[in-house]
N, C-alpha and C positions, 0 to 999 in steps of 0.2 A: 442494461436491458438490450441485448443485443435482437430479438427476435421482430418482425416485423408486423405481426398481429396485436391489437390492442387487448390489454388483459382487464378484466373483470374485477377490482375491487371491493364492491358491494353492490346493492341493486341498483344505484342509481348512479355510483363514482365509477367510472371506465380512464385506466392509464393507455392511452393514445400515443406510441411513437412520431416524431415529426423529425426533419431537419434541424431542427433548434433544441432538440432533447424529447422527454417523455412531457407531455402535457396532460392531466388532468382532467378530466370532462366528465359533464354529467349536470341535474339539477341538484338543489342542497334547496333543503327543508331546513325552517328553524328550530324545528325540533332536534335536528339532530346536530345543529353548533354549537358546543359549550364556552363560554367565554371566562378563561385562566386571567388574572390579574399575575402580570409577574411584575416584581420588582428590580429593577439593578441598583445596584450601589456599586459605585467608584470611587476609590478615595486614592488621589494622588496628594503624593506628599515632598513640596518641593522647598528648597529654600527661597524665601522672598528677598533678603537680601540680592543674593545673586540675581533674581528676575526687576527689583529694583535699578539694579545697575545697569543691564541691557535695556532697559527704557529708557534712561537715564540717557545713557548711549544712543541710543536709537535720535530722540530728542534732540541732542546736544546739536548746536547750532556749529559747530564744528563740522559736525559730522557731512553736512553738507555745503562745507564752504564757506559759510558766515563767519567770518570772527570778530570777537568783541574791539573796539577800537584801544589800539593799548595806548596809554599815557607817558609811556614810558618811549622815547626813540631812540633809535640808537645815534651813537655820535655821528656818522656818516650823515643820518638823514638828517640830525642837526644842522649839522654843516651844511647842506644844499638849500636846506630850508630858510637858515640863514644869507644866501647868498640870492637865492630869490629873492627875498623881501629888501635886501638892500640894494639889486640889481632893477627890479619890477621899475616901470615908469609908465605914464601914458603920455603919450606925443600926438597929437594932433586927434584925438578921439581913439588913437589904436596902445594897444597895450604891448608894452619891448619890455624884453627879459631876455639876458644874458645866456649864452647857451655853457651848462656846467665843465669848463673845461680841467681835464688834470693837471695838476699844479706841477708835478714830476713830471712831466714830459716836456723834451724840448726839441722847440720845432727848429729844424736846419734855416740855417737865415740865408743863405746860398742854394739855389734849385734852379742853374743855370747849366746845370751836366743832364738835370731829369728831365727841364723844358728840352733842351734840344735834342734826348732821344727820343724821346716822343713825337716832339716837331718831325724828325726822321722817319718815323715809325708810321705815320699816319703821310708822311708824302710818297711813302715808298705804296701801301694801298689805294693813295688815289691816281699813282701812275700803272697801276695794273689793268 
């Protein structure tokens, strides 16, 4: 409705142009509303399996992080677990435990080349 005159529908119903579109105006007698009973039907038709499983999912305590405590460990953590419980001790009310060191590596028994560049190293910034 391009025109900017409101147009006359019936005697009482006037279509009214506005900013917002055409508006409708007028009183309404109950005589003249008929009230239509409609029905819809929808029928979707989905697999429940597959909507099973995305709750399922959704659910799963996985999915956010939680997981069940497994019984099973692996030999690593065997091993550490192991070396706590025989390392653990309490000395004088405080609890000592060994720190897990690797058994492959070997530490240099000589660090009398690394002390003194270092000793070096730090006399030369504090004569700056």
């Amino acid at each position: 409705m391009n025109s900017c005159s409101p147009v006359k529908l019936s005697d009482s119903l006037t279509l009214v142009p506005s900013i917002f579109g055409c508006i409708l105006s007028g009183p309404r007698s109950q005589a003249t509303v008929s009230f239509i009973p409609t029905v819809h039907n929808i029928n979707v038709d989905t697999s429940t399996q597959a909507l099973d499983d995305v709750i399922h999912e959704f659910w799963n305590l996985e999915s956010i992080g939680i997981q069940p405590i497994q019984e099973e460990k692996s030999t690593c953590n065997s091993e550490l677990l192991t070396n706590f419980y025989h390392s653990f001790e309490i000395i004088d009310g405080r609890r000592v435990v060994k720190l897990p060191w690797k058994l492959e590596v070997q530490l240099s028994t000589n660090n009398y080349e690394f002390a003194i560049r270092r000793f070096n190293s730090i006399t030369r910034k504090l004569h700056r």
